[in-house]
N, C-alpha and C positions, 0 to 999 in steps of 0.2 A: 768485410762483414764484421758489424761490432758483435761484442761480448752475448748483448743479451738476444742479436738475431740468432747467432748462432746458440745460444740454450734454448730458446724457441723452436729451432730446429729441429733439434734432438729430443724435446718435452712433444713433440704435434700430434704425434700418437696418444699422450694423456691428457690433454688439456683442449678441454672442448673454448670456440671461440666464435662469438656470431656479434650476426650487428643486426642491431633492431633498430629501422628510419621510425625517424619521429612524424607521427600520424598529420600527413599534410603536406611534408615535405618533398620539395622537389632537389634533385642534383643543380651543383653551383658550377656556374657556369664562369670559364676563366675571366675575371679583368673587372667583374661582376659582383663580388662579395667578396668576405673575409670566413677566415675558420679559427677556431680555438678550441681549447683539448680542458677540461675537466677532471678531474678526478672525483666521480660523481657520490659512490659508495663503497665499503665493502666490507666483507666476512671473512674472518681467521679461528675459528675455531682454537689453530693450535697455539693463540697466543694466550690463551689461559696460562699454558705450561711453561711461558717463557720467563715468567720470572721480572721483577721489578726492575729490573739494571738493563732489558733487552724494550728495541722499540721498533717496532714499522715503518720506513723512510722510503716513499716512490722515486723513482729517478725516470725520469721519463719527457715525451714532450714532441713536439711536430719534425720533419723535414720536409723543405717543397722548395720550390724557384721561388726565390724571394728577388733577385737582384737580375735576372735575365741568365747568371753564370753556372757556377756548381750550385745543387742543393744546398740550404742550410738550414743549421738545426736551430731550433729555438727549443731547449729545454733547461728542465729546471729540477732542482732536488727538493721537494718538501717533506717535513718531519709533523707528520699527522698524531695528535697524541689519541692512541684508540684505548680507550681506558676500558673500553668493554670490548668483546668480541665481536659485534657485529657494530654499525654505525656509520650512521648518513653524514658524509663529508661534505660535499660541494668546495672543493678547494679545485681553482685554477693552476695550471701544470703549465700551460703555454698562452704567450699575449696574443691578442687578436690580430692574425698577419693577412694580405693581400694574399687572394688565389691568383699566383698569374698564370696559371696550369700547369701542367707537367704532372708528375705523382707528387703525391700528398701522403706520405709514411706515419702513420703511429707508432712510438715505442717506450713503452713504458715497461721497469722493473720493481718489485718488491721487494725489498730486501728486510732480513732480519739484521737490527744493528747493535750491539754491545755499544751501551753509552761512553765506558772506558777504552772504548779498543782505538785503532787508528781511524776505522770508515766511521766508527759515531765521532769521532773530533772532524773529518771530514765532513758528515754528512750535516752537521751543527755550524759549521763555518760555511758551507755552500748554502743551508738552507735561508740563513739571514741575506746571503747577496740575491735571493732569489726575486727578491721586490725589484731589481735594476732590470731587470727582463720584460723593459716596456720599450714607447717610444721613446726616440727614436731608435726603429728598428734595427737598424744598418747596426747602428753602438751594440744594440743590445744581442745579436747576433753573436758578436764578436765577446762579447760578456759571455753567453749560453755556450759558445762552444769549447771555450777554456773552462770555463767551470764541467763541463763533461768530460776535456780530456781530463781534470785533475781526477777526477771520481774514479774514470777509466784504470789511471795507474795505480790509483790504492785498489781498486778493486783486483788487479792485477798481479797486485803485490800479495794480496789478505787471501785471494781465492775465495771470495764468498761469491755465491751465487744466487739469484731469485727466488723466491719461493714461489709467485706468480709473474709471470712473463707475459707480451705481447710486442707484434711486430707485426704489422695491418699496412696495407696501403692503399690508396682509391685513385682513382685516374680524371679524368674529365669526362661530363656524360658521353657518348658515343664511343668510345674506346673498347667497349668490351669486358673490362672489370668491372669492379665497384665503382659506383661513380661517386662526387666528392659529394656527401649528404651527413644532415644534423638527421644525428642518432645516438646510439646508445651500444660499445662496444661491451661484451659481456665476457670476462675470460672466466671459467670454471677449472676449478681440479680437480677434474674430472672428464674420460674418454667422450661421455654423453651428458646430455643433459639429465634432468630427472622428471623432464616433462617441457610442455610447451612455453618456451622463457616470455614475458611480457615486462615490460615497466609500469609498474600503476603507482601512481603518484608520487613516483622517482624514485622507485623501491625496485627492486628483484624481484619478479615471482615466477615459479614454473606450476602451472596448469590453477593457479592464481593463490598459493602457498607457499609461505617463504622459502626460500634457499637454502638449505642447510649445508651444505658444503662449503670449501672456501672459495673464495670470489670476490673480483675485482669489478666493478661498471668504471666503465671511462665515457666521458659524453662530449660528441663532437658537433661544436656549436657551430652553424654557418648564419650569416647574417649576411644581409646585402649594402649596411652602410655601417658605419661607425656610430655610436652613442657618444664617444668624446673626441672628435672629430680635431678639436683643436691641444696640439700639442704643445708642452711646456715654454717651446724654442718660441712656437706661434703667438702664443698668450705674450711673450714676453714681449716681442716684438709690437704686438699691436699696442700693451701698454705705451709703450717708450713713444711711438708716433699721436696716441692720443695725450697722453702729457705734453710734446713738443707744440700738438695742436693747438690747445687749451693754452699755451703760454703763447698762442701767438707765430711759433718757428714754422711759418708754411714751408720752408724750402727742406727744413731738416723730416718736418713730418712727412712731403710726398716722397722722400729717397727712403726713408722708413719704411714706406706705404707700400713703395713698390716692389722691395726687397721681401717684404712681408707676404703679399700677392702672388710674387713669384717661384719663392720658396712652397708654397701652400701647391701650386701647380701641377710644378713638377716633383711634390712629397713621394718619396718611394714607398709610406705607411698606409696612403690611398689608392684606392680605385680611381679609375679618371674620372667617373661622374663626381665622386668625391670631392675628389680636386677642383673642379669645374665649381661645388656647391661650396666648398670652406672656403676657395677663392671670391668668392661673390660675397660670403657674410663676413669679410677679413674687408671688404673693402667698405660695406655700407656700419661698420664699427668703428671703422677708424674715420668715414667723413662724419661721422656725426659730431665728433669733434671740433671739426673746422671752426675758424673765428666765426665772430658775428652771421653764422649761419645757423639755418637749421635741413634736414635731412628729409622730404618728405614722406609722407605715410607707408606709400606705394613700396619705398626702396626701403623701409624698414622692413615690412614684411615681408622681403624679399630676403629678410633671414632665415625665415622657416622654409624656404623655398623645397620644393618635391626633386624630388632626384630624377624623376619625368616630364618635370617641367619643359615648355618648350623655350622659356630663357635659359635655360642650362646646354638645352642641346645647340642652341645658336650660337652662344658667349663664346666672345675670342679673347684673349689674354692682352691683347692693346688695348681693349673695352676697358678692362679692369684698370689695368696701369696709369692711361690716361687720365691726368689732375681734372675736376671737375669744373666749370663755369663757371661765373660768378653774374646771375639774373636776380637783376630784379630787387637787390641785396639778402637774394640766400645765393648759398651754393647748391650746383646742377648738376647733375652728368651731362 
């Protein structure tokens, strides 16, 4: 049990904690979408009192099956400057990772940081590594969870503790818990609320009047595809095969092409329809390069392709790989 489950532990009696689904929202179902973690808003009254040299730093961020094996964590330390006591963040805490089911843990701590002390040099040096906590994942894993133990030991060392805590988990729908849904975790310091919590226009409110207590929103994003679907590794790749194109190197562009396709495939940062859809527009990117060809219309727009398409559900991975034709003086599939 880490540090901040078990202060969560010990705070459950004072610290009220609810999750409000986002109006529409269905539970995500494993192998089917992605989640990511927010740090949405929040209220500190007591940092009026803390004085200019003291700052607010979350440490927090997902655990779930990412790789088939143990859990792993993807978190990240950010240093939010709250120059007022209350204030709408939207700062990302965790990359957008594959549900491949199992539980899905939120854990997030606040902590108060002395800029001179050891956790502010800590929490200043983790927070700048905190941009490498993307694709690819597998790396970035291993990035998130040394940067946790280190935080872990100074925390360890300094003895500071949260001021707000949370330790949430959701399961796959039918299991019984929570199931894995975009919403809105609400942690209050305080036993109860002070009325009926809702988010109106990504705010706080209970009984529809702001908050006044302290309080953290955290917002769990689930999506069923990726928005940047293509990866640094991928981008690169398809370059290098479309330049060998355009100079002419067929032989060097299809071993590019293929390595490219099949990297994309089996991506462990995808879902399989994913996989299935960036492999398809990884291949109609890089034939359009091809010499003295051109690509027809059809297989262009087979970029934008639906994730329910029935080319997607059919597509085998020899379709892909396989060098195209040469009809007609264009190239074919």
């Amino acid at each position: 049990m880490s540090r901040l489950s078990q202060w969560f532990s010990a705070k459950a009696d004072h610290v009220h904690l609810e999750f409000i689904p986002d109006p529409g929202s269905r539970p995500l179902v494993p192998r089917e979408g992605y989640v990511r973690l927010w740090l949405t808003e929040g209220f500190l009254g007591q940092r009026r009192s803390w004085g200019n040299d003291h700052f607010p730093a979350l440490h927090g961020g997902l655990t779930l099956n990412f790789l088939g094996t143990q859990p792993v964590g993807f978190k990240a330390v950010s240093t939010p400057a709250w120059s007022t006591p209350g204030v709408h963040l939207d700062l990302q805490v965790s990359p957008l990772v594959p549900y491949n089911g199992g539980v899905v843990t939120v854990e997030a701590g606040l902590y108060q940081v002395t800029q001179q002390g050891p956790l502010g040099a800590a929490v200043q040096v983790l927070g700048k590594l905190a941009g490498l906590v993307g694709p690819p994942l597998a790396t970035a894993a291993t990035i998130a969870e040394k940067m946790s133990e280190g935080l872990e030991v100074v925390l360890e060392a300094t003895g500071d503790q949260p001021r707000l805590g949370v330790h949430w988990s959701m399961v796959a729908p039918g299991g019984g818990g929570r199931p894995v849904q975009a919403g809105h975790l609400v942690v209050l310091d305080a036993p109860a609320p002070p009325g009926r919590l809702e988010i109106v226009e990504g705010r706080l409110r209970a009984d529809g009047r702001p908050v006044l207590l302290d309080y953290l929103v955290l917002r769990v994003e689930c999506r069923e595809e990726r928005d940047d679907p293509i990866t640094p590794e991928l981008e690169q790749l398809i370059r290098r095969a479309v330049e060998d194109g355009l100079h002419g190197n067929t032989a060097s562009m299809n071993a590019i092409r293929t390595e490219a396709i099949v990297r994309a495939w089996t991506s462990s940062d995808l879902v399989p329809k994913d996989q299935r859809r960036v492999a398809l527009l990884i291949r109609d990117e890089i034939d359009a390069a091809r010499p003295l060809g051109v690509v027809p219309v059809e297989r262009l727009a087979a970029r934008m392709v639906s994730r329910e398409s029935p080319e997607l559900k059919g597509l085998r991975l020899e379709e892909l790989i396989s060098g195209p034709t040469r009809r007609g003086g264009t190239w074919a599939p």
